[in-house]
C-alpha positions as a Markdown table, in Angstrom:
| # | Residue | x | y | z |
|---|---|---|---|---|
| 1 | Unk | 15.6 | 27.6 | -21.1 |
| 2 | Unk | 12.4 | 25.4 | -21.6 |
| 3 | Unk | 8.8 | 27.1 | -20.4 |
| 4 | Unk | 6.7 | 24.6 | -18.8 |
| 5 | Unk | 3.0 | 24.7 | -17.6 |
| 6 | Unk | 1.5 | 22.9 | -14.7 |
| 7 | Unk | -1.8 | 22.6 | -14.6 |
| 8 | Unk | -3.6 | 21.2 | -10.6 |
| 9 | Unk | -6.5 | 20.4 | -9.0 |
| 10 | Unk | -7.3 | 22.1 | -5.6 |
| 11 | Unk | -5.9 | 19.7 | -3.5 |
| 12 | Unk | -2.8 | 19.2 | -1.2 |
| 13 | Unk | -2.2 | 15.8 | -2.3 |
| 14 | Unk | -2.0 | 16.2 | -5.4 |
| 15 | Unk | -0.2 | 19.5 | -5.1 |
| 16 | Unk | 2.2 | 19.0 | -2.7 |
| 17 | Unk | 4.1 | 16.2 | -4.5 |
| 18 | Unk | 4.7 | 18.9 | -7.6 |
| 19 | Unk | 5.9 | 21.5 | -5.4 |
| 20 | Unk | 9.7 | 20.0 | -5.2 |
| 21 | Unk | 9.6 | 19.3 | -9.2 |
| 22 | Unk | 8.8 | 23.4 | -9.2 |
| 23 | Unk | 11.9 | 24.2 | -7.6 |
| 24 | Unk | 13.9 | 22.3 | -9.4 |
| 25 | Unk | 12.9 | 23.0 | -12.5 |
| 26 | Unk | 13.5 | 26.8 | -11.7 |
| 27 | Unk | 16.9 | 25.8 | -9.9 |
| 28 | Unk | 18.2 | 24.9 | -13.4 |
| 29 | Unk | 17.3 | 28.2 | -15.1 |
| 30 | Unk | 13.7 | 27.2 | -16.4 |
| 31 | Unk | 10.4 | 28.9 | -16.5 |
| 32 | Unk | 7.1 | 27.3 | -14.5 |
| 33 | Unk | 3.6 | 28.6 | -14.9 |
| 34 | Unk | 1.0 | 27.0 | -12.3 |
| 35 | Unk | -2.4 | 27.3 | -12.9 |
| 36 | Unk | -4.3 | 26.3 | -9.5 |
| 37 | Unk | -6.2 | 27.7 | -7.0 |
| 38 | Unk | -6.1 | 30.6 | -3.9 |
| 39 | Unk | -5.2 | 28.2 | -1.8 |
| 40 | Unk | -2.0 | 27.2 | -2.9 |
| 41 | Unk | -0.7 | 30.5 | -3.9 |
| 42 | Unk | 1.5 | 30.7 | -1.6 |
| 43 | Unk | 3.2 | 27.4 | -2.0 |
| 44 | Unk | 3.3 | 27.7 | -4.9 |
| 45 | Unk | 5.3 | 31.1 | -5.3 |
| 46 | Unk | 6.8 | 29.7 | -2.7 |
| 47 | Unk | 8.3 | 27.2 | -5.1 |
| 48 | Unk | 9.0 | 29.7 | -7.4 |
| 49 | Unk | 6.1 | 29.4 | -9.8 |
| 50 | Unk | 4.3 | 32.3 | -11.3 |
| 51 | Unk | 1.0 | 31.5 | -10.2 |
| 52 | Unk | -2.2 | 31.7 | -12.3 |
| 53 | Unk | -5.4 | 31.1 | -10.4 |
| 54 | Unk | -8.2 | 29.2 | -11.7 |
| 55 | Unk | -11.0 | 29.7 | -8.9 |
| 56 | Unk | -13.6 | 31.6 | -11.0 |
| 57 | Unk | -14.0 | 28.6 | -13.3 |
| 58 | Unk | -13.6 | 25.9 | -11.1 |
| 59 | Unk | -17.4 | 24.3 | -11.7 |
| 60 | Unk | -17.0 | 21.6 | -8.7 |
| 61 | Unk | -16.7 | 24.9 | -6.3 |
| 62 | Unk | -20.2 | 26.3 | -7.5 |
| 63 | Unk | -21.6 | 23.2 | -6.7 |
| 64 | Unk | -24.5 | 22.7 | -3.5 |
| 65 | Unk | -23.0 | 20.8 | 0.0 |
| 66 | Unk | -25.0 | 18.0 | -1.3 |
| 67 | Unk | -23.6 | 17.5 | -4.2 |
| 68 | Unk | -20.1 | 17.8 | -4.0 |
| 69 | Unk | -20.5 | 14.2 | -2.0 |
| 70 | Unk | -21.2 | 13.0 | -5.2 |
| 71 | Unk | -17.7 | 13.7 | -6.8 |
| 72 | Unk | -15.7 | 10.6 | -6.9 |
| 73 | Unk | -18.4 | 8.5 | -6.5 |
| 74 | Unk | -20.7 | 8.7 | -9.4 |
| 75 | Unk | -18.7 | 8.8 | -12.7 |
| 76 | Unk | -21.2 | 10.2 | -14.6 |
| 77 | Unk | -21.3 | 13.0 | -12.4 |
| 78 | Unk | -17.8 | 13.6 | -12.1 |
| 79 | Unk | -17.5 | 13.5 | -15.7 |
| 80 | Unk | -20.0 | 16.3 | -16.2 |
| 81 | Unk | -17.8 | 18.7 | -13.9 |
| 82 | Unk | -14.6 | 17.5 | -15.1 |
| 83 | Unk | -16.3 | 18.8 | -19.0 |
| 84 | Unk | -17.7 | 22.4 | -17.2 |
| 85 | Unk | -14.7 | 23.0 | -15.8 |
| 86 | Unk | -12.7 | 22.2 | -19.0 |
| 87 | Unk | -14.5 | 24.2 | -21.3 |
| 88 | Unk | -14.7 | 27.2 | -18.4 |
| 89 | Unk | -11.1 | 27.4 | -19.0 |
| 90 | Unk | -11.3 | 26.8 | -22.7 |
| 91 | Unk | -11.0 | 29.9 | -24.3 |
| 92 | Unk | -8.9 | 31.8 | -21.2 |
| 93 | Unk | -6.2 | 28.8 | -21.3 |
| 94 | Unk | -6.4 | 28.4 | -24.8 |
| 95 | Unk | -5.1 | 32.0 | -25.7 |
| 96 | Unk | -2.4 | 32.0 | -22.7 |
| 97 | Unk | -1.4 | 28.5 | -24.4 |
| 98 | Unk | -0.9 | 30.8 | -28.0 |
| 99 | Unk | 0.8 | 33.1 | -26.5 |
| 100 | Unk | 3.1 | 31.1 | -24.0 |
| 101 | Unk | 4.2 | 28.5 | -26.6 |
| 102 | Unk | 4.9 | 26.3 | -23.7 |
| 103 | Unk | 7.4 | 23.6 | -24.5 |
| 104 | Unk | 5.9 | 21.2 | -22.4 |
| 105 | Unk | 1.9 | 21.0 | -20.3 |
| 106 | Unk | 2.2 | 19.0 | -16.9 |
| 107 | Unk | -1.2 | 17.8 | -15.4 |
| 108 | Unk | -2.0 | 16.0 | -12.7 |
| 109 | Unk | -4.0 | 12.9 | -13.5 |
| 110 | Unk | -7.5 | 14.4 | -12.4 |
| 111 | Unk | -6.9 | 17.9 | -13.8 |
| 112 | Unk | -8.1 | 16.7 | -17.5 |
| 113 | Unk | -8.6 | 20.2 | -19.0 |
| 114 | Unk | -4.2 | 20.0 | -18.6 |
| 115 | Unk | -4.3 | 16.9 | -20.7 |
| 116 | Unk | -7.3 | 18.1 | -23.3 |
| 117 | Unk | -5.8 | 21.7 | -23.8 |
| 118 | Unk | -2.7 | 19.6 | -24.6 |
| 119 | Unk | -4.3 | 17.3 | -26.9 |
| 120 | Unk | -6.4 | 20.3 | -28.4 |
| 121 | Unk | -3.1 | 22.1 | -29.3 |
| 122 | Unk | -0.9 | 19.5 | -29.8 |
| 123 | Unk | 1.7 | 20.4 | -27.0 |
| 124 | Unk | 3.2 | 17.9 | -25.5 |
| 125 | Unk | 2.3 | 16.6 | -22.5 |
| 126 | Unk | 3.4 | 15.2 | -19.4 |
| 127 | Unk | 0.9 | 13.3 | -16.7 |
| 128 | Unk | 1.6 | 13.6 | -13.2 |
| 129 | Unk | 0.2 | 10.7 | -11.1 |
| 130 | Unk | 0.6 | 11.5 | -7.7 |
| 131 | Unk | -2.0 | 8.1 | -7.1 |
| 132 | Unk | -0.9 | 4.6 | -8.2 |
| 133 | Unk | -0.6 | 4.6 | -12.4 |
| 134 | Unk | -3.4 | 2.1 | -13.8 |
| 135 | Unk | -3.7 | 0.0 | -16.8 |
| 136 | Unk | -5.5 | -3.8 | -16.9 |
| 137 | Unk | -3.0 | -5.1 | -14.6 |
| 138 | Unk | -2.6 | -3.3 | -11.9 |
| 139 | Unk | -6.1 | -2.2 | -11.8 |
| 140 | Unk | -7.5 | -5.2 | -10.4 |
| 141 | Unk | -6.2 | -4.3 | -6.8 |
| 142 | Unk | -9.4 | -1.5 | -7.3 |
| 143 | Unk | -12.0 | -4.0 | -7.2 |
| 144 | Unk | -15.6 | -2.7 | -8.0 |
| 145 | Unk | -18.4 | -4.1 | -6.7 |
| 146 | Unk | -21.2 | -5.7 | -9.1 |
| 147 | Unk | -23.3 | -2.3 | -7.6 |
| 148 | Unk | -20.5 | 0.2 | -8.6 |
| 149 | Unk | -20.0 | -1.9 | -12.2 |
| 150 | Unk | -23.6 | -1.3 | -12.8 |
| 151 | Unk | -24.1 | 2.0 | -11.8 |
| 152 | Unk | -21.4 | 2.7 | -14.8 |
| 153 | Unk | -22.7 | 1.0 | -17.3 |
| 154 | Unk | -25.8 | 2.6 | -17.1 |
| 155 | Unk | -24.1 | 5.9 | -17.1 |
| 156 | Unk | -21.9 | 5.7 | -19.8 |
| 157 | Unk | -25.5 | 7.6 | -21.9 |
| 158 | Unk | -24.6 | 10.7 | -19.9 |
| 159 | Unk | -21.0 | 10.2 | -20.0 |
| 160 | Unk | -20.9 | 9.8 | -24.1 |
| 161 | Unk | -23.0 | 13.3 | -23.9 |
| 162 | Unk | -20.1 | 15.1 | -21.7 |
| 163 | Unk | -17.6 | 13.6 | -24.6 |
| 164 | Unk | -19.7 | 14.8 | -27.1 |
| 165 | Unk | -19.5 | 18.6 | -25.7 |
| 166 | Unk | -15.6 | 18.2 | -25.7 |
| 167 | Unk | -15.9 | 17.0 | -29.3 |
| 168 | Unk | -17.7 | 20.2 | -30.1 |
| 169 | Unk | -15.3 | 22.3 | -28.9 |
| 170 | Unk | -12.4 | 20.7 | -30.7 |
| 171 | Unk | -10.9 | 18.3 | -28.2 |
| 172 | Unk | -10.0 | 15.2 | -29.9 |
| 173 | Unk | -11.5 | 13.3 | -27.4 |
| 174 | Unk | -13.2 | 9.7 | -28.1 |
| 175 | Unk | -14.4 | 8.0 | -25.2 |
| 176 | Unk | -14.0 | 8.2 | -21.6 |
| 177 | Unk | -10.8 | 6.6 | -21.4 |
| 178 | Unk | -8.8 | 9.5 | -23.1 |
| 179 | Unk | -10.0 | 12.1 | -20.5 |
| 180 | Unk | -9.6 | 9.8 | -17.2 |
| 181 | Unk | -6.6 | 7.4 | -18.5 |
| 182 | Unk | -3.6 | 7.4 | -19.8 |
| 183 | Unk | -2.4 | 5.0 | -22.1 |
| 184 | Unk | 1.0 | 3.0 | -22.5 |
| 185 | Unk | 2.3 | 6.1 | -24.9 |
| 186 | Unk | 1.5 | 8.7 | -22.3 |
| 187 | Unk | 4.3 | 10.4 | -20.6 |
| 188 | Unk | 3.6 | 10.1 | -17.2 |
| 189 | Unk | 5.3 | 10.8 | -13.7 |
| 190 | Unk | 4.7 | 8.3 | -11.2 |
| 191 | Unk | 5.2 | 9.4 | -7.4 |
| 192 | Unk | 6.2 | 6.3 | -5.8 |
| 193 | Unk | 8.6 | 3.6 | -6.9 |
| 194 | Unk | 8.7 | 0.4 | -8.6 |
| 195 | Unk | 7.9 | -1.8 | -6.0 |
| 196 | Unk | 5.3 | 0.0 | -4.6 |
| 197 | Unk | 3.9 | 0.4 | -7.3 |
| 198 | Unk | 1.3 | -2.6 | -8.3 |
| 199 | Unk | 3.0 | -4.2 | -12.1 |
| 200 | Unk | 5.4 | -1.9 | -12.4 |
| 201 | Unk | 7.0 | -4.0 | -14.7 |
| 202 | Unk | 3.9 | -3.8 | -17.0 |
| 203 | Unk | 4.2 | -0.2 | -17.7 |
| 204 | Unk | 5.6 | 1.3 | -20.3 |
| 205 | Unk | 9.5 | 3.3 | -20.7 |
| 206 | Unk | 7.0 | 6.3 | -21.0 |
| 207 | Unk | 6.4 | 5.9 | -17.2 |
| 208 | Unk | 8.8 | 7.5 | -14.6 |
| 209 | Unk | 8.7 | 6.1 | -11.3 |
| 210 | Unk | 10.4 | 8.8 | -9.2 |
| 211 | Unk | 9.4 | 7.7 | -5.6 |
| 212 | Unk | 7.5 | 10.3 | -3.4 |
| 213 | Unk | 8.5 | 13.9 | -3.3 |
| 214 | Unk | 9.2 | 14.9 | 0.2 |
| 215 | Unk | 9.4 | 18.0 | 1.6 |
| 216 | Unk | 12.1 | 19.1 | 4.6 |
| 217 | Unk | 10.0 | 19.2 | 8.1 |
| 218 | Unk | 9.2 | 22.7 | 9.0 |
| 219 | Unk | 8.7 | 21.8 | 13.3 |
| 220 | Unk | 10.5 | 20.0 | 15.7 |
| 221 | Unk | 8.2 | 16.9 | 17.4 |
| 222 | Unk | 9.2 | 16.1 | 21.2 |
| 223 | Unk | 8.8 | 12.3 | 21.4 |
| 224 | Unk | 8.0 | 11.9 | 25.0 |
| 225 | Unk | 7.4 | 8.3 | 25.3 |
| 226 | Unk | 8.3 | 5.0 | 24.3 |
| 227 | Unk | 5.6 | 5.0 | 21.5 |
| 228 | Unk | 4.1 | 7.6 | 19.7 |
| 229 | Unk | 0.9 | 6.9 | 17.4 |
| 230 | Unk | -0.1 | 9.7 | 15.1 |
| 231 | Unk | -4.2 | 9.4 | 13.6 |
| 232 | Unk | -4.9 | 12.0 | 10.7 |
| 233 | Unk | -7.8 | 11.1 | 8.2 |
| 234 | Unk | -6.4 | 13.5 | 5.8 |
| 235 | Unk | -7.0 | 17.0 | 4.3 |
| 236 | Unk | -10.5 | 16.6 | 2.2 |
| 237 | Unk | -13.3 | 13.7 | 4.1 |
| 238 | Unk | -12.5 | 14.6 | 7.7 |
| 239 | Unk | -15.3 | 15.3 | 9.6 |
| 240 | Unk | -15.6 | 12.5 | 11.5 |
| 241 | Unk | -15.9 | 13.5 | 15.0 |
| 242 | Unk | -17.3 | 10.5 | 16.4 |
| 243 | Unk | -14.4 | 8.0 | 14.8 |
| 244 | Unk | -11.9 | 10.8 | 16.6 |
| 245 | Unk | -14.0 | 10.1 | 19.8 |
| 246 | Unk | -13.2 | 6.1 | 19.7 |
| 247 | Unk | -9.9 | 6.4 | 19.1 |
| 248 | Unk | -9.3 | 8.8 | 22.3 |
| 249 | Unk | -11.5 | 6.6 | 24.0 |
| 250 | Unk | -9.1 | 3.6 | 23.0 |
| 251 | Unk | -6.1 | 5.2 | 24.0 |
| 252 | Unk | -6.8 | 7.4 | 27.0 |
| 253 | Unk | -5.8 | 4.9 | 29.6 |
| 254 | Unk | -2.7 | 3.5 | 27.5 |
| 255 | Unk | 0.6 | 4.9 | 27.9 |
| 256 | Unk | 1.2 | 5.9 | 24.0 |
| 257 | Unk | 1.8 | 9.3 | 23.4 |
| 258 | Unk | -1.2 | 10.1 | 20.7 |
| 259 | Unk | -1.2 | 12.9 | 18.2 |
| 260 | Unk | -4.3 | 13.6 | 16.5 |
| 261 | Unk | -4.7 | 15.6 | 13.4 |
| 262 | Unk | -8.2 | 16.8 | 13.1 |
| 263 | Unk | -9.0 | 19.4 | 10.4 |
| 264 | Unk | -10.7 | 22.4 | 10.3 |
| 265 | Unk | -14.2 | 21.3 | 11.0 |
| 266 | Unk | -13.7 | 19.6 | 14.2 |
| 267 | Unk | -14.0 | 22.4 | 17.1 |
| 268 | Unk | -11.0 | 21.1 | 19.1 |
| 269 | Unk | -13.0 | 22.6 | 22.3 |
| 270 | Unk | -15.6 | 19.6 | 21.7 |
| 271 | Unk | -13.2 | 16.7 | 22.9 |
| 272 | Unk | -12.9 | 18.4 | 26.4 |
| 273 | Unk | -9.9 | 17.4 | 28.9 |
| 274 | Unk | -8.0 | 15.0 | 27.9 |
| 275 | Unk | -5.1 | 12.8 | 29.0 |
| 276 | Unk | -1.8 | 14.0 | 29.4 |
| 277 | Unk | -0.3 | 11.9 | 26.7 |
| 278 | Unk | -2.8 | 13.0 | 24.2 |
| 279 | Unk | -2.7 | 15.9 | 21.9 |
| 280 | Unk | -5.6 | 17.2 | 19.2 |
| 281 | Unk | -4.5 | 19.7 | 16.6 |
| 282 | Unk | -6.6 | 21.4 | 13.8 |
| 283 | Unk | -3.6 | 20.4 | 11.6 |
| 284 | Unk | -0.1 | 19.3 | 12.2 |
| 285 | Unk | 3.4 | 19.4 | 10.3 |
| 286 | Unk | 2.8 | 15.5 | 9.5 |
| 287 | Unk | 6.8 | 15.4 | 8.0 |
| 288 | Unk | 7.8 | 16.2 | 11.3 |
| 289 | Unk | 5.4 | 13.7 | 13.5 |
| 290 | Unk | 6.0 | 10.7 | 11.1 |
| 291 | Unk | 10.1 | 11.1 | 11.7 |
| 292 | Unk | 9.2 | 10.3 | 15.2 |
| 293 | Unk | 5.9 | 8.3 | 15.1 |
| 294 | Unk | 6.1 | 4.9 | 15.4 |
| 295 | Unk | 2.7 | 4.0 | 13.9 |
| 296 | Unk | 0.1 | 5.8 | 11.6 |
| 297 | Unk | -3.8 | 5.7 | 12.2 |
| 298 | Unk | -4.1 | 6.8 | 8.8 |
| 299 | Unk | -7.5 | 7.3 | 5.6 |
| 300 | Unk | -4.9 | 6.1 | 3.5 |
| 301 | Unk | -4.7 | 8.8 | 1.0 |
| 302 | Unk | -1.3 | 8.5 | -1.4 |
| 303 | Unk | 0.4 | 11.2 | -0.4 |
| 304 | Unk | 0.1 | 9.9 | 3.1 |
| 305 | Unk | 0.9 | 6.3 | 2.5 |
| 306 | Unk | 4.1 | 7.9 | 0.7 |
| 307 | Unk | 5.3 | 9.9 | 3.4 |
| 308 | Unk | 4.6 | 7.0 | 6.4 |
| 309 | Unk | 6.0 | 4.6 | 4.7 |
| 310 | Unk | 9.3 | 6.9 | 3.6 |
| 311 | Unk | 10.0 | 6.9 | 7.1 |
| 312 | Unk | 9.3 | 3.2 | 7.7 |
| 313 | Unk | 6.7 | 4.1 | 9.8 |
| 314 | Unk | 3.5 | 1.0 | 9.5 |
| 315 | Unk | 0.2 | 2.1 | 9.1 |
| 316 | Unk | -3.4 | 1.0 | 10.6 |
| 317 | Unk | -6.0 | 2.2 | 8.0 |
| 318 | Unk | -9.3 | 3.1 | 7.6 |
| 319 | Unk | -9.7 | 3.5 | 3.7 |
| 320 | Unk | -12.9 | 5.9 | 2.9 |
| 321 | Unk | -13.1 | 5.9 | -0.8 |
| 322 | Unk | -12.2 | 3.0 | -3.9 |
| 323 | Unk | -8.5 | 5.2 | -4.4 |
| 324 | Unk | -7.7 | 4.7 | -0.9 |
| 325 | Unk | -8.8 | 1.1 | -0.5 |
| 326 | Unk | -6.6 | 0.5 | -3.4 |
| 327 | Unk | -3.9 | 1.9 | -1.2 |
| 328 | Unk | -4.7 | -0.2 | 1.9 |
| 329 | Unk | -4.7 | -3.2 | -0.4 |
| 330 | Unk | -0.9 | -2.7 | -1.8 |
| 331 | Unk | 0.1 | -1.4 | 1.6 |
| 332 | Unk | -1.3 | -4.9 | 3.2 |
| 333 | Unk | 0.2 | -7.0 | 0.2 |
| 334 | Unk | 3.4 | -5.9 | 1.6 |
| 335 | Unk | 3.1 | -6.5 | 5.0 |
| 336 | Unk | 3.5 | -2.9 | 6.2 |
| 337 | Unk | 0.1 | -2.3 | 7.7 |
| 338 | Unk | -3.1 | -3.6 | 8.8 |
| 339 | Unk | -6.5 | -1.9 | 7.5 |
| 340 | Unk | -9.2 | -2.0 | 10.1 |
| 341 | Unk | -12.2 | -4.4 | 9.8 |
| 342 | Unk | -14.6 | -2.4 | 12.7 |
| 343 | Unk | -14.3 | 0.9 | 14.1 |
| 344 | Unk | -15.0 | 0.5 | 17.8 |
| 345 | Unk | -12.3 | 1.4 | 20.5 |
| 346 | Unk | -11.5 | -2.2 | 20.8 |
| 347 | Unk | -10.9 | -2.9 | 17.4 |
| 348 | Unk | -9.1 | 0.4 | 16.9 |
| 349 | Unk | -6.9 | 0.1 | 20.3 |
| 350 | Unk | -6.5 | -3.8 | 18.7 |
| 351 | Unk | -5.3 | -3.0 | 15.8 |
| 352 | Unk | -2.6 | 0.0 | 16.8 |
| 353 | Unk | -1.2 | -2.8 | 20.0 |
| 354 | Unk | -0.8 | -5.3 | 17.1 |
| 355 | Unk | 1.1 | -3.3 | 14.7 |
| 356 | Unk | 3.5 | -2.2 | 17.0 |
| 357 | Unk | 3.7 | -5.6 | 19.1 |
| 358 | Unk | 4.6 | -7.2 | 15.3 |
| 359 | Unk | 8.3 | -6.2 | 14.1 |
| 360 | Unk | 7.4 | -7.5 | 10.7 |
| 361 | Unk | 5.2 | -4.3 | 9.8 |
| 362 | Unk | 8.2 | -2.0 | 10.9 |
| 363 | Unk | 10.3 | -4.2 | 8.6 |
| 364 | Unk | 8.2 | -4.1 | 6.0 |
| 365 | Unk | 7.8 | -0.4 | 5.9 |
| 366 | Unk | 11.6 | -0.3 | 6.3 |
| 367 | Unk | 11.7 | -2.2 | 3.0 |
| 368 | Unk | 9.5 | 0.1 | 1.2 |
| 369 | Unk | 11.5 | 2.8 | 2.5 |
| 370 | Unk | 14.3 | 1.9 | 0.6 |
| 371 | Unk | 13.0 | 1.0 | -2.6 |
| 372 | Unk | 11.8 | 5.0 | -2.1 |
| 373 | Unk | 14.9 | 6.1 | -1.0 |
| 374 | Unk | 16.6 | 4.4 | -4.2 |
| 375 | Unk | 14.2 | 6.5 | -6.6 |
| 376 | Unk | 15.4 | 9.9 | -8.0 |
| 377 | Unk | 12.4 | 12.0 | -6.2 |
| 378 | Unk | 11.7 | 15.7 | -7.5 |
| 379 | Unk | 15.2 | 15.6 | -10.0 |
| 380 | Unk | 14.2 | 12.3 | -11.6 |
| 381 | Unk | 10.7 | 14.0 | -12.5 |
| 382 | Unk | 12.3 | 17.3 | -13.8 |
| 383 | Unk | 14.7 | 14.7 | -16.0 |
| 384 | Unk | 11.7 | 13.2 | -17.4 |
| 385 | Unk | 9.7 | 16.4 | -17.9 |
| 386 | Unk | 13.0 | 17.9 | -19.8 |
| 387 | Unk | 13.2 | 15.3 | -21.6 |
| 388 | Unk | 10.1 | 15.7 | -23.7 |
| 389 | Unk | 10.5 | 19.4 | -23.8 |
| 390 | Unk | 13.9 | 18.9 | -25.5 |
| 391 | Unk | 12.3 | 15.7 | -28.3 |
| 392 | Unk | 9.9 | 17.7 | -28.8 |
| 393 | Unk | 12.2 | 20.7 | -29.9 |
């Protein structure tokens, strides 16, 4: 019986693709500690975890509405809270790692203090990647701007200060790179397949690409007309009322069905009546809608890409941030989607007649589908993980 440690941000998207490694790395006899957050508790008990919350030194929580806008997009920034929250947790995970002796630490890609506690203790360690994995190749499908290569370079000051505070504490950390890369010796789980993924063939044998880990649909969906288009702009950046407003307004007098995923900062009661084909939701059981949808309005997040595109289901996207544009890109490379130029009902209502008027994205997506379908999902990761629990023994 091997004891392994997960280590997660507070997200869904980068949770929810763990959650089927969980159970079956308990189904075959082993141990899982997951240290998160409140809000996955119960999912991840659920998935029969013991669960150790992390809330009270999570430093990106403490921070002011204004400046959590800031995460993701200034490196510098992110950097600094990324260091906080690591040495928060220093001397809490530290000891539980002593007393644990976990055979293996798995982190996702973003929750660094995983991979430092790792590298601090010489555990070993595996990466979980639930976003495309990265080296100089497949990189370039994240193009920077000149603006967003210059604001880097003049933060990489403040940046070599956040290392240096790592350094202090005993993290054999050098430069940026260890804390928000991994490199081609890095065992790392990759939640999509090969040819999804952009180079695949320039990786390493260290990477796994397992394809995305899907969960069973909890609801039934009633399809009640010839085409159903599902719009969701995610879990995290969506408050956006007034995009939700021009994509009813494109759709009211067509004869879709429309189901509409709006989170919980949208009051529902704002959008008034609408049309008998439409539907607006605080949240939705989106496994269940994309088995039946036949397109998806969609922010491109990874998680969401995964899942449309595992039911061969073509997307129209709206990327908001570098990550997801990334994803647009590879998504349009293969000819299963078509990202949106403008965001006015006519583009919008253009966009969703054209993807589903063009059997070429459906076949695309169907393409992908199987390449996913091919991968070994949540047991192929639990392999991988077991495998460097066992070479390291």
């Amino acid at each position: 019986m091997s004891k392994i440690v997960f280590f997660c941000i507070p997200a869904h998207g980068h949770t929810n693709p763990t959650l089927g490694v969980v159970r079956e790395l308990v189904a075959r006899g082993h141990r899982v500690w997951y240290y998160s957050y409140e809000m996955m508790r119960e999912k991840i008990e659920s998935a029969g975890a013991i669960f150790v919350p992390c809330d009270d030194y999570d430093m990106e929580r403490k921070l002011q509405p204004k400046d959590t806008a800031r995460v993701g997009k200034d490196l510098a920034f992110s950097v600094e809270i990324l260091t906080d929250t690591t040495l928060a947790l220093d001397t809490k995970v530290c000891a539980d790692m002593e007393r644990l002796k976990p055979d293996c630490i798995v982190a996702d890609s973003m929750a660094v203090w995983g991979k430092a506690v790792a590298m601090k203790l010489s555990i070993p360690f595996v990466s979980s990647t639930t976003t495309f994995a990265f080296n100089q190749h497949s990189a370039k499908i994240m193009k920077q701007s000149p603006a967003e290569l210059l604001r880097m370079l003049f933060s990489m000051p403040k940046i070599n200060r956040q290392i240096k505070r790592l350094q202090n504490h005993g993290y054999p950390v050098n430069s940026v790179l260890d804390i928000l890369q991994n490199d081609e010796h890095t065992h790392t789980v990759v939640y999509t397949s090969p040819e999804f993924q952009p180079c695949s063939e320039t990786f390493s044998d260290k990477y796994a690409f397992v394809g995305p880990s899907i969960r069973p649909a909890v609801d039934q969906i009633e399809k009640k007309r010839d085409k159903l288009v599902y719009i969701s702009m995610g879990t995290v950046n969506n408050d956006l009322m007034p995009l939700y407003q021009r994509c009813l307004s494109a759709l009211a007098d067509t004869d879709y069905q429309v189901m509409m995923s709006v989170g919980n900062l949208v009051p529902i009661g704002e959008f008034g009546p609408l049309p008998e084909q439409i539907s607006v939701f605080p949240q939705v059981d989106q496994i269940a809608v994309l088995q039946r949808a036949d397109v998806f309005v969609s922010h491109c997040g990874m998680n969401s890409v995964n899942e449309s595109l595992y039911f061969g289901v073509p997307l129209v996207m709206l990327p908001q941030t570098s990550e997801q544009r990334g994803v647009a890109e590879r998504v349009s490379q293969l000819g299963a989607g078509m990202k949106l130029r403008r965001t006015d009902a006519t583009s919008i209502l253009g966009a969703i007649d054209a993807v589903l008027a063009d059997p070429a994205y459906r076949h695309h997506a169907a393409e992908i589908a199987e390449g996913f379908h091919r991968c070994p999902g949540a047991s192929g990761a639990a392999d991988k993980i077991l495998q460097v629990c066992e070479n390291a023994g």
